[in-house]
Each structure stands twice: as C-alpha cells, then as structure tokens.
matplotlib code that plots the C-alpha trace (Angstrom):
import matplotlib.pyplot as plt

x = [116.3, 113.0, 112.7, 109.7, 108.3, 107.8, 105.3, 107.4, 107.3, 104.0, 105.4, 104.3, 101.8, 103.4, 100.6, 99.0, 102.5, 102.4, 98.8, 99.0, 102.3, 99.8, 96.7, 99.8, 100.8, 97.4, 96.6, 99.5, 99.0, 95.1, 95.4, 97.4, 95.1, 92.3, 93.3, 94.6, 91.2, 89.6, 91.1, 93.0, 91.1, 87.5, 87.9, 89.6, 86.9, 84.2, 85.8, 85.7, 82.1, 81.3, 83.6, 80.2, 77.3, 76.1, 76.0, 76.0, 77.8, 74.9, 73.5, 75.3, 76.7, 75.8, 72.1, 71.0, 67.9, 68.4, 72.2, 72.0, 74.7, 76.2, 78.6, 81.7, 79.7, 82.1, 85.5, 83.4, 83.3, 87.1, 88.2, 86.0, 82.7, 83.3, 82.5, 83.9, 85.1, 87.5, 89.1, 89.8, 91.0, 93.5, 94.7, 95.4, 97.5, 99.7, 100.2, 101.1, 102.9, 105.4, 105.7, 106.7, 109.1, 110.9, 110.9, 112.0, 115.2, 116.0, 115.2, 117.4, 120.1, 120.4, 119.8, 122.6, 125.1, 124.5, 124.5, 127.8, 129.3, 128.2, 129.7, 133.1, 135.6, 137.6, 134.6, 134.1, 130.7, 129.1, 126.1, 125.5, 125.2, 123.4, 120.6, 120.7, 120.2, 116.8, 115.5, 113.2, 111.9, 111.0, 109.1, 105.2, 104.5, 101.9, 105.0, 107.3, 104.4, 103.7, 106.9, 107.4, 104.3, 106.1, 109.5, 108.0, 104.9, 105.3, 106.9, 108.8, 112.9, 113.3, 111.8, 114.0, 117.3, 116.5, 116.0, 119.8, 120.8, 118.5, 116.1, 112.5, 110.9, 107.7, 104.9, 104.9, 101.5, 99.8, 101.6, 100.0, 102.5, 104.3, 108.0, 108.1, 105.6, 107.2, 109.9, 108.2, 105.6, 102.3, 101.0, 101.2, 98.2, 95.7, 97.4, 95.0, 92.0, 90.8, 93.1, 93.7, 91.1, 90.1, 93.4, 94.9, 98.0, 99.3, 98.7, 100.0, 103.5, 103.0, 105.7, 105.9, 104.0, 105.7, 103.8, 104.3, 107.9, 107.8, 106.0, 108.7, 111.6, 109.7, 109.3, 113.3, 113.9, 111.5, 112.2, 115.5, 117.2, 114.9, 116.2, 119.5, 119.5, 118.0, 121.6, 123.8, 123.0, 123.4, 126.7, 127.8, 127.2, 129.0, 132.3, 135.5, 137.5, 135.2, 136.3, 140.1, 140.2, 138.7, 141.3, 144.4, 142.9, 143.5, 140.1, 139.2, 137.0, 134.5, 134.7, 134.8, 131.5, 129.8, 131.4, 131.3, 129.3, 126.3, 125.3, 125.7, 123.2, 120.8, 118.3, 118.3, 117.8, 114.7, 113.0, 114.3, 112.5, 110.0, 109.1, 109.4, 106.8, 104.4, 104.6, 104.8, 101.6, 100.0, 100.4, 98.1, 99.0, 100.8, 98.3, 95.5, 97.1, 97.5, 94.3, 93.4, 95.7, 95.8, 97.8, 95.7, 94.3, 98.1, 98.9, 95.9, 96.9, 94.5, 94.8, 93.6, 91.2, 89.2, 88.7, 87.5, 84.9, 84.0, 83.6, 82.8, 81.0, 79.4, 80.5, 82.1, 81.9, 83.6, 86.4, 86.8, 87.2, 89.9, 91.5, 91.7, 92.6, 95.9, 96.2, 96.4, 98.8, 101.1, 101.1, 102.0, 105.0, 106.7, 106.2, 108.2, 110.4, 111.5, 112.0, 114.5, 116.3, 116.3, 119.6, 120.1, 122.5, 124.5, 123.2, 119.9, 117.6, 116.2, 116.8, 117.9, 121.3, 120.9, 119.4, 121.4, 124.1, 122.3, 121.9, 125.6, 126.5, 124.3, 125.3, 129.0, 128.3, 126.7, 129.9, 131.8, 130.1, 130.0, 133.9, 134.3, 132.1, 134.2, 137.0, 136.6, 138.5, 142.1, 141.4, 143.3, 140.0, 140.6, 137.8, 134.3, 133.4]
y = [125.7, 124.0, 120.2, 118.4, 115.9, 112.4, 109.1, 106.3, 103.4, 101.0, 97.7, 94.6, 92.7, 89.2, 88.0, 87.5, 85.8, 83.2, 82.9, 82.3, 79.8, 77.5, 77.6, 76.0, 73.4, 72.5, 72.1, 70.3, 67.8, 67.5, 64.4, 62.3, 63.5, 62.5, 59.2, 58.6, 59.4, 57.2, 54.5, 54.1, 56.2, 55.9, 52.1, 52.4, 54.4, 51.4, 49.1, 50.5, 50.9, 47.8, 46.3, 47.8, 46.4, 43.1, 43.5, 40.1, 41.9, 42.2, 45.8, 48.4, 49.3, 52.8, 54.1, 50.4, 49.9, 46.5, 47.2, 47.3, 49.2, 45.9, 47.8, 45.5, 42.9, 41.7, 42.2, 40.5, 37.3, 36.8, 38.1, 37.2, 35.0, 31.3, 29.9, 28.6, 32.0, 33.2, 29.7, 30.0, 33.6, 32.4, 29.9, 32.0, 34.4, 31.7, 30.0, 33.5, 34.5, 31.7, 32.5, 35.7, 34.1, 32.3, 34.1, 37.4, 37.2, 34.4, 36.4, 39.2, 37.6, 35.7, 39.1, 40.7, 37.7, 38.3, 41.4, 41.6, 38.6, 40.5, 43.7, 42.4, 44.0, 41.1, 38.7, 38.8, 38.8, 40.7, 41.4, 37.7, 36.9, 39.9, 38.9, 35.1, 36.2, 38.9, 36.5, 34.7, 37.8, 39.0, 35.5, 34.8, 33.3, 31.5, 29.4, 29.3, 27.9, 25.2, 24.1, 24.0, 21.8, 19.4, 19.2, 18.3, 16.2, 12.9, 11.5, 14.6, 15.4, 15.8, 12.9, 11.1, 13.2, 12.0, 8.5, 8.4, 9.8, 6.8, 9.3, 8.9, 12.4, 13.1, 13.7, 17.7, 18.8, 16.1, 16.4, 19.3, 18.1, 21.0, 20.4, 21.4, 18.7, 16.0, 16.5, 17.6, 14.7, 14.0, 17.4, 18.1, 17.9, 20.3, 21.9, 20.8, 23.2, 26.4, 28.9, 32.6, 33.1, 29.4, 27.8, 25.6, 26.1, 23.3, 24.1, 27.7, 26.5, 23.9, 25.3, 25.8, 22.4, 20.6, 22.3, 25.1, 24.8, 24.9, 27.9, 29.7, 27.6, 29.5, 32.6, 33.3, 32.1, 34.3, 37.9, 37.4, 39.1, 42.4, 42.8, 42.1, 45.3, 47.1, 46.2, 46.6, 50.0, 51.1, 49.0, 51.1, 54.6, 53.4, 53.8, 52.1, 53.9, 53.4, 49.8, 50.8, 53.3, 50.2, 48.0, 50.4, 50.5, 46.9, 45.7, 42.0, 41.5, 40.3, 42.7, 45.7, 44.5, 44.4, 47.1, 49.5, 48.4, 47.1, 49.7, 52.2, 50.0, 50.2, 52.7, 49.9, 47.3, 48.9, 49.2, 45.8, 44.4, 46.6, 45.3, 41.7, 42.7, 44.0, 41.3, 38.2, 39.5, 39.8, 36.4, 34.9, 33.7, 31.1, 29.9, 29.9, 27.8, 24.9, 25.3, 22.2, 20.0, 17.9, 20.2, 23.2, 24.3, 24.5, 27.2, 29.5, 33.1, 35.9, 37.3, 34.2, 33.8, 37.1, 36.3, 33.1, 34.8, 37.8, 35.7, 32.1, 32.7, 35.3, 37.6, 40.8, 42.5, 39.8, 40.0, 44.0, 43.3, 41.0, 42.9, 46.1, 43.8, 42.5, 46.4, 47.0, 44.3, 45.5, 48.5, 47.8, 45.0, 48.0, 50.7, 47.7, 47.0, 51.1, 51.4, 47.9, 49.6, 52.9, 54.7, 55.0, 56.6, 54.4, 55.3, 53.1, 55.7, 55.1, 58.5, 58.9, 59.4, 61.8, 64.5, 64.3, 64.7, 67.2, 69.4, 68.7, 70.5, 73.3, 74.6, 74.1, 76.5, 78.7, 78.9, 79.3, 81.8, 84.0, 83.1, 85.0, 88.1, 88.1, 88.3, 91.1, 92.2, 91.8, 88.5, 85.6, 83.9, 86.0, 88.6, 88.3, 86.2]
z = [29.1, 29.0, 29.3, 27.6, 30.3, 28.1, 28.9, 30.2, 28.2, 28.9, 30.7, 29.1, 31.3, 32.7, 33.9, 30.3, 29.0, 31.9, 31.1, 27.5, 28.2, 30.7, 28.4, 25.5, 28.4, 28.9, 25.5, 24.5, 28.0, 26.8, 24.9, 27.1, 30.0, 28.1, 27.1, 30.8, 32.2, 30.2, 29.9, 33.3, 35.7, 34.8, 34.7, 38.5, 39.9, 38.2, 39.2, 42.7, 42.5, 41.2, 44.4, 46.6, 44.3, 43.9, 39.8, 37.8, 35.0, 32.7, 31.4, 32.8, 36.3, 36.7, 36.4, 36.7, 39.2, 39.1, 40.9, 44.8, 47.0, 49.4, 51.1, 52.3, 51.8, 48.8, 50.6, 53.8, 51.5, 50.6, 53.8, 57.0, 56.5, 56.7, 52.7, 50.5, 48.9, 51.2, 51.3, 47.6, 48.3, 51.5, 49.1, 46.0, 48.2, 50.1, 46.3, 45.4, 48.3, 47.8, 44.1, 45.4, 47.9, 45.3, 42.3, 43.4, 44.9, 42.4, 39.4, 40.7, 41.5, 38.4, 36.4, 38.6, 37.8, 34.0, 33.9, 35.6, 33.4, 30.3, 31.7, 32.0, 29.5, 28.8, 27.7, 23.4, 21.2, 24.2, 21.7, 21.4, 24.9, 25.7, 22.8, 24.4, 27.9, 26.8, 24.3, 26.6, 28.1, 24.7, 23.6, 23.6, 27.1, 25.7, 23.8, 26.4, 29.2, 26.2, 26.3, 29.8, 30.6, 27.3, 28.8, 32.8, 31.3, 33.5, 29.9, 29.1, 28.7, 32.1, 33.9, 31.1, 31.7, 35.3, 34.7, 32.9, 36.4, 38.4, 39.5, 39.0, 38.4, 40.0, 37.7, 38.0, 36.9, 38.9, 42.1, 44.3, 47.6, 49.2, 49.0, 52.5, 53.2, 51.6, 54.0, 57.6, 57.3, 58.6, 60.5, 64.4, 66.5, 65.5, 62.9, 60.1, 61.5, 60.0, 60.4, 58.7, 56.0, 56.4, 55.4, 58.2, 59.7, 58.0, 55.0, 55.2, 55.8, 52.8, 50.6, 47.0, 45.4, 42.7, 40.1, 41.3, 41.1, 37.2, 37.2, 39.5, 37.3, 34.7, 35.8, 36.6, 33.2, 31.0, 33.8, 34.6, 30.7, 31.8, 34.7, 33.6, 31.4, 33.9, 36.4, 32.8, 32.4, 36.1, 36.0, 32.9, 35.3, 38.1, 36.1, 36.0, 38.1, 40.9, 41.0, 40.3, 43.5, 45.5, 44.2, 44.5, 48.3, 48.5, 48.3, 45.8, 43.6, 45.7, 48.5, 45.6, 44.3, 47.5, 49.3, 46.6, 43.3, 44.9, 47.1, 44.3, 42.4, 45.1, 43.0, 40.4, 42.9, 44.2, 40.9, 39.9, 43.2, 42.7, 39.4, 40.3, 43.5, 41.0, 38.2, 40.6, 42.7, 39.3, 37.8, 35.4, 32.1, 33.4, 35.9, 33.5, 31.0, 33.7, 35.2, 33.1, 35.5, 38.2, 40.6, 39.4, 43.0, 44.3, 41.4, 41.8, 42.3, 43.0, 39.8, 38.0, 41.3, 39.9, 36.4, 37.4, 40.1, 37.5, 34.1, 35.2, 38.3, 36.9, 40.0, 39.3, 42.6, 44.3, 41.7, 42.3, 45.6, 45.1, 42.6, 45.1, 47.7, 45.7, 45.0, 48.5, 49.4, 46.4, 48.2, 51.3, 50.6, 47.8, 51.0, 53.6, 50.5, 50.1, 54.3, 54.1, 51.1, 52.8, 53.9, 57.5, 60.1, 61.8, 65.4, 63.9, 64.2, 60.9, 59.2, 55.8, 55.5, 52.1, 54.3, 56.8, 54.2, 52.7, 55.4, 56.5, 53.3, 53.4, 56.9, 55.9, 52.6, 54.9, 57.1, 54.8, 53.6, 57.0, 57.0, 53.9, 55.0, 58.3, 56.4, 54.2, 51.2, 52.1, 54.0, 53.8, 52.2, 48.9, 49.7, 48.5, 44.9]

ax = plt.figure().add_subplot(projection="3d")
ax.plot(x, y, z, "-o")
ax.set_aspect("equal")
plt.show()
C-alpha cells in the first residue's frame, strides 16, 4: 500500500502580525505624541536653552546671532553673585517656603477631617455638604482673592467682627511683620547681616508676615474640597468591615482611624501631599493680584519672581533659570516626601516592607511547592494540582 507524501501546511509568519499590531499602536499613540512634543516638550528644552543665553526676549531664540551662549551665568545671578537678584530670589523662596510650611499640612488635614465627616453613614444630605465643601475649589480665584483682600482691607468684616470682640485688627495688606517677629523682638547681635542667598539670618526665621497669612488662610480654604475627594474615595475602598474587625478587637474610634484607616490611606496621602508640594511651590495668581500692596515684597514667590524678571525686566534667561531652579527643588522635597512615607522594616534599616513581603510569599509558594513534589501522588498533600 502506497502512501502519497503531502506538503505540511505553511505556518503563518508572527513576526509580520506583531509588526502590523505596533505600526496600529504607533499610529493610534501619534497624535497625543505629537501634541505632547509640542507643546510640553519642545517648550521644556527652550526654555532650557534660553536658561544659557542672555536673550532679551525679542526675535527669536534659536538661529539668532544676536543671542550669546552665558553659560551659568543666569543661575550664577539668583544663586551666588552678591546683587540685587539673588536677594529677590532668597526672598521669594523663604516667602514661599513658609507658604509651603503652613498650607500643606493644614490643607490636608482639613481635607482628611471632611472627608471623613462626610463619609460617615449616619450623617443626612451627604450631596449637599459634599457640593459646599468642593465649591470653593471649583470658583475663579481671581473672585475668591477679590474677596479676600475686601473682607481683611484695614475697614473690612473682619477687623469689624474683631472690634465687637475689643480687638484691633492689624491692617493685613500693609503689615509685612513676621508673626514670629512680632513675638521674638528686636534681632540678636549680628543676626541682621547677609546670610544664605543674601537674606539675613534674621530674616530667614521671620515667619509667615501678616499678609501673608491671608494668602495661606486662602489657600486651605479654596484646596482643601479637592483634596477631600481625593481621601473620600480612598475612604470608600478601605471598606467597612475593616473598621468593624478593629472594633470587635477592642480598638475606639480614634485608635481604629489611626491604627488601621490612615495607614491604608497612605497612597492617597502621598498624592494628596504630593499635590499640595507641587501647587504651593507654584504659586502665583494670588501673589500677583496683591503685588499692588503695601506688604507685597513679604508675598513674593518664585513663581511670580520669574514673570516679573522675564516680562517686566525684560529678562528671560534669568526667569528660565528660576523656573528650573523651582523645578529642581520640587524635585527634590516630593523624592524626601516618598522616603518619609515609605514602608520600612522594623529593625530601621530603611527597606520596603512590600518586598520584603513579597519575597516572603514567593519562597513560601515555592516550598510549598517542593512539599507537594516530595510528596507524590498518594501524599497527605493531596498529590500534584
């Protein structure tokens, strides 16, 4: 009996599938990538270039001959050479570095204790007090800043609520003391010289000013709805039964929250802090709608600092190098921010805890695995799956 020999089937070619599938994810990514590049990246890398040059921001920064290469020049003048520059610059980041001070763990805190009041089962017409509590973070800040400088004007609704009281509010816009100022006094011996990027020591440890506690007042009220939706919703994954295995333990309220709730929030929490890192260090609506007063050099920030060096100086590269300058130091306080939040063993050796738990669980699946093969068949492990 004869057998006719026959041509095994041609395989289909993967390669050309997974090619064709990456030239569709390319095209399909093509018009985000495009608009990213130009309008975020392009703009960076300018930017950055324009940091190195001396342009006066007329004509054009590339293919200019007019346009000379300065090197650090511009991050030399906000950072080491004695003018007047880098004294507005050390200013603008202690203003700002109190701002941050202030309004960061305030803002938090208060969005963590509404989000949790609003969270509670028992409390009615939750949709109402959750559209109360995001409704400033939703309104122009151009209004809310308006109102603000009308209700702490040295005539306004609060120096009058305080006068009921026989207080005498200061006059907030005009008064550029540092709260910690008013209350240490005149400054020790030699404390008033030129210190870190020509601020004095003095005046580094001035505090928050009086104006500038309106803008932080200002700032918890208009952020902290955000960030309170932000804790809602990782409230609403932790799940009640969490809390009601902590309480059939014999733990409170208060010692379930922070025992239990708030560390399984801590992935919110860094994004919440996160965000107020970033939005704080970036302040400038606020700032430029009181530059007009009195107490205007105590609520300078570096953001406000660059537009004022780029568009009424009529020096861009100075403001570049501010701006990647602010860049950096966002950097480096959300990097110290992640290694605090971090999870760490308890022998202090500053390893994550998730690997460790990680790997914990992969050597006992591999144990348990050899167990089975050791046991065969008929063991008392049930044989293999």
């Amino acid at each position: 009996m004869s057998t006719v020999a026959t041509a095994p089937a041609p395989r289909k070619r993967r390669g050309s599938a997974r090619g064709g599938e990456a030239m569709a994810g390319w095209l399909f990514t093509l018009p985000a990538l495009v608009i990213i590049g130009v309008f975020l990246i392009a703009p960076i890398a300018l930017a950055l270039w324009v940091s190195f040059t001396d342009w006066n921001g007329r004509n054009s920064p590339l293919f200019n001959d007019s346009v000379d290469v300065v090197g650090l020049a511009n991050y030399a003048a906000i950072t080491t050479d004695d003018s007047l520059t880098r004294e507005l610059f050390g200013r603008s980041i202690r203003n700002n570095a109190y701002y941050v001070l202030f309004v960061v763990p305030l803002q938090t805190a208060l969005a963590l204790f509404l989000a949790v009041q609003v969270n509670r089962r028992l409390l009615k017409a939750k949709s109402f007090f959750r559209t109360a509590f995001y409704f400033p973070s939703v309104t122009s800040s151009i209004a809310i800043t308006g109102v603000f400088l009308f209700l702490f004007s040295a005539t306004g609704v609060v120096n009058r609520l305080l006068a009921i009281l026989s207080v005498e509010g200061p006059n907030w816009f005009a008064d550029p003391r540092g709260i910690l100022h008013i209350l240490l006094g005149s400054p020790p011996a030699g404390w008033d010289a030129p210190g870190f990027l020509g601020v004095s020591a003095w005046e580094w440890i001035a505090g928050p000013s009086i104006a500038q506690c309106v803008l932080i007042l200002l700032a918890v009220f208009t952020t902290s709805g955000t960030f309170m939706l932000l804790f809602l919703a990782g409230l609403q994954n932790v799940g009640a039964e969490v809390g009601e295995a902590a309480v059939m333990d014999g733990a409170g309220p208060i010692r379930t929250f922070f025992s239990v709730t708030l560390p399984m929030l801590k992935p919110t929490l860094f994004t919440v802090l996160t965000l107020g890192l970033i939005g704080t260090w970036q302040v400038f609506d606020q700032v430029y709608l009181t530059r007009g007063t009195p107490a205007a050099p105590t609520l300078t920030s570096p953001a406000y600092l660059a537009f004022n060096q780029a568009f009424e100086n009529n020096e861009p590269g100075i403001a570049a190098a501010i701006a990647f300058v602010l860049f950096v130091i966002i950097i480096v306080m959300t990097l110290i921010q992640r290694w605090v939040l971090a999870d760490r063993d308890p022998d202090g050796m500053g390893r994550p805890r998730q690997r460790k738990r990680r790997r914990a669980g992969d050597e006992g699946t591999l144990a348990e695995g050899a167990v089975r093969v050791q046991a065969g068949p008929t063991g008392s492990t049930g044989g293999l799956p």
